[in-house]
N, C-alpha and C positions, 0 to 999 in steps of 0.2 A: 152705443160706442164700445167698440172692444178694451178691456185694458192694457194700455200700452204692450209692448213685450220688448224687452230690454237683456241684450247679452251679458254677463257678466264673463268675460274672458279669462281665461288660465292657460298661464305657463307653464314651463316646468320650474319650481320653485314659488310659484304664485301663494299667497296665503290670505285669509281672510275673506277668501272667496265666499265661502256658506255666510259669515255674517252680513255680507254686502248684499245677497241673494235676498234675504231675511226682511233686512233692511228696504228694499228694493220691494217686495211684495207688501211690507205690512204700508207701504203711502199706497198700495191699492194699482201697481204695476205686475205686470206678467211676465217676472224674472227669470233667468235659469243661465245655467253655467255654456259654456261655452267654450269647448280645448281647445287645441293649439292646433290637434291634427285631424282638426274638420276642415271642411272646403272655404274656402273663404266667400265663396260668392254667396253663398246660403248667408253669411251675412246682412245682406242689403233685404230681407225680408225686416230685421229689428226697427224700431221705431229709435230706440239710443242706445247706447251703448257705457258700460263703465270699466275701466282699467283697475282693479282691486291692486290690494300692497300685497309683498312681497321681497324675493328678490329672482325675480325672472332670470331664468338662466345663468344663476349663481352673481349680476350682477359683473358678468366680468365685461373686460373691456372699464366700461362706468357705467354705474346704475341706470340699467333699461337701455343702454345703449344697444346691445344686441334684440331685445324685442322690437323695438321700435322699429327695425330690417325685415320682421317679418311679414311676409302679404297679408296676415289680418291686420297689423294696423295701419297698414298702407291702404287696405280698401277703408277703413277706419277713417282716416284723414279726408280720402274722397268725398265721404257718407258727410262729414264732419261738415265739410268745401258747401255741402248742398243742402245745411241747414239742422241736420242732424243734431242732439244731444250727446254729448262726449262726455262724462267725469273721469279723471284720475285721480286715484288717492295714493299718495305715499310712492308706491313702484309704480302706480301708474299713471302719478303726476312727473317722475321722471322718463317714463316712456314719450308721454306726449312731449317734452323739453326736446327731445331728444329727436323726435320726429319731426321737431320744425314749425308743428301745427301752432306753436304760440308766436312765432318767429323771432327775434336774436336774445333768446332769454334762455340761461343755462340753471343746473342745480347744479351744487357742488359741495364740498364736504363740508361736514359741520366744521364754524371757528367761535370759540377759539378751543375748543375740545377736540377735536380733529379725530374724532372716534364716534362710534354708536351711542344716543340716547335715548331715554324712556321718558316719560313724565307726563301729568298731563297738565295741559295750558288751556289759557282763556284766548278765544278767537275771538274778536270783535268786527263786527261786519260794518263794512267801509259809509262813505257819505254819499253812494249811489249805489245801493242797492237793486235797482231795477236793470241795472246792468249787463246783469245776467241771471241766466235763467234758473241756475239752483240756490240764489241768495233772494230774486224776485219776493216781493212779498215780505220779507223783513224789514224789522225797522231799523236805521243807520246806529250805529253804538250797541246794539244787543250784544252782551256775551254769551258766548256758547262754548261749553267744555267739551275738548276734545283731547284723542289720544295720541300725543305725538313721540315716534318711536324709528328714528333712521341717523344711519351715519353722514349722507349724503343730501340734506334737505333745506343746504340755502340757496336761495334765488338769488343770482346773481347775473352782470353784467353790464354794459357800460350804461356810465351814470346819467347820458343823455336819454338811454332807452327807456329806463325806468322813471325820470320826469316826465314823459311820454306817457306809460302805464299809469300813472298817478295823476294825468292831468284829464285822461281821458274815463278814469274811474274804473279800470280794469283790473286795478288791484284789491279786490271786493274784499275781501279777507287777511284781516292782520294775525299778529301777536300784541295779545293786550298788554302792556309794560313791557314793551322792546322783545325784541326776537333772542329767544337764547343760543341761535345757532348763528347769527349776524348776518340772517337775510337782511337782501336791502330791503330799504323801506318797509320794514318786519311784514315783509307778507308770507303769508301764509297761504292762500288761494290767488292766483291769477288767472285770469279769464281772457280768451282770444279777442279782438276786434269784434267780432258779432254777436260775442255773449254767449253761445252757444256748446261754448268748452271750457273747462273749470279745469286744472289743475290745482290741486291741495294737497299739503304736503300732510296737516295730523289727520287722524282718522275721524271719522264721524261713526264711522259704523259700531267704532269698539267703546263706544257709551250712548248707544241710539236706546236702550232699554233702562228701563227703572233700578233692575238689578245688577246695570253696568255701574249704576250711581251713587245706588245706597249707602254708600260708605262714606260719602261726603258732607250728608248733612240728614239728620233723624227725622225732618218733614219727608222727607224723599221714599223712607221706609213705609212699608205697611201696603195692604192694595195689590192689584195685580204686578206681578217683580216683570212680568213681561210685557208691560206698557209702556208704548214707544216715550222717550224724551230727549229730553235735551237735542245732541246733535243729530236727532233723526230729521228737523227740519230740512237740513241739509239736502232729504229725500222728498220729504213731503215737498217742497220748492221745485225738486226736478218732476215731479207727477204730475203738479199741478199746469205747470210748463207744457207737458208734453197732450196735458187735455186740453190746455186755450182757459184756464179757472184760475188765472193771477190772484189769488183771494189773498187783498192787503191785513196788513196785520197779525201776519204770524208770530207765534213765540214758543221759545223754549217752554219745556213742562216740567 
């Protein structure tokens, strides 16, 4: 069996595109970039597909609003329609909001800071983890550090929709001790109806490495600094996904 191959998209403004690629290769996937001003149809050869952060085309209009108009993620949502592998992270969990694919679920600016923040948080993965396909294989309560960095990254919307997401276990991914940005129901990650498409707001990719980590705690030090952990499960969960190998009991490292 071939290793998946999987696009990792860029706009103009896209960023962390090489770390997602990195990430995307070392779970044992066949990654690579993917502009803006290729064909779109050369798409539907990929196996899945991932939305890196950024701020796509400056973010005007509102975050990912204008990517989200383009014909690659319009064949994107198709591919998506037919079973496909979708992640966004950050810009490109705001494209996907923004493109419908999760349907009446908005991001919007951080409250009560109403500006850009950095930091990193504890992500704790929901009480249905099998849910979807890049949490698959964890176990419910894991923490996982990730890097969360945007001015526009609460989930929001009406309050009936999101009892909806929470009763159906779509919202696989919190903020561990309340959202600092006042997503509702502190999520963090939201997932479509079929599980097949992740929206996440912090990054995984920007402490999937040893030496993303090391400064957090002196077990962590020492060893190869380029060994994947922590939030690279995030990846290892979509590889595993995309070969048919749900292997229970994944953990951070």
């Amino acid at each position: 069996m071939h290793d998946p191959r999987v696009a990792v998209l860029v706009f103009p403004g896209t960023n962390s595109e090489e770390e997602t690629v990195d990430a995307c290769r070392d779970a044992g996937m066949d990654a690579g970039l993917f502009m803006w001003s290729e064909e779109p149809a050369a798409l539907r050869a990929y196996d899945a597909y991932v939305l890196p952060g950024g701020f796509a085309h400056e973010d005007r209009v509102r975050a990912g609003a204008i990517a989200a108009k383009n014909p690659l993620v319009t064949l994107i949502v198709e591919e998506a329609q037919r079973g496909k592998l979708v992640l966004g992270l950050c810009n490109g969990a705001q494209i996907l909001a923004e493109s419908g694919v999760l349907g009446e679920i908005a991001i919007a600016r951080n409250l009560p800071a109403g500006h850009f923040q950095s930091r990193t948080v504890d992500v704790v993965v929901g009480a249905a983890p099998e849910r979807c396909a890049f949490t698959r294989g964890l176990q419910p309560g894991t923490i996982v550090k990730m890097a969360a960095a945007h001015g526009e990254g609460r989930f929001c919307g009406d309050p009936s929709v999101f009892e909806r997401l929470e009763a159906r276990g779509q919202i696989v991914l919190t903020y561990g001790g309340g959202a600092f940005n006042k997503s509702m129901h502190a999520a963090a990650g939201v997932c479509n109806e079929a599980g097949n498409v992740l929206a996440l707001m912090p990054h995984p990719e920007r402490l999937a490495w040893a030496f993303n980590v090391a400064y957090m705690s002196s077990s962590g030090r020492g060893g190869d600094p380029n060994r994947t952990a922590g939030a690279h499960v995030i990846f290892q969960c979509m590889a595993n996904a995309l070969r048919g190998t749900h292997t229970a009991g994944i953990s951070p490292v």
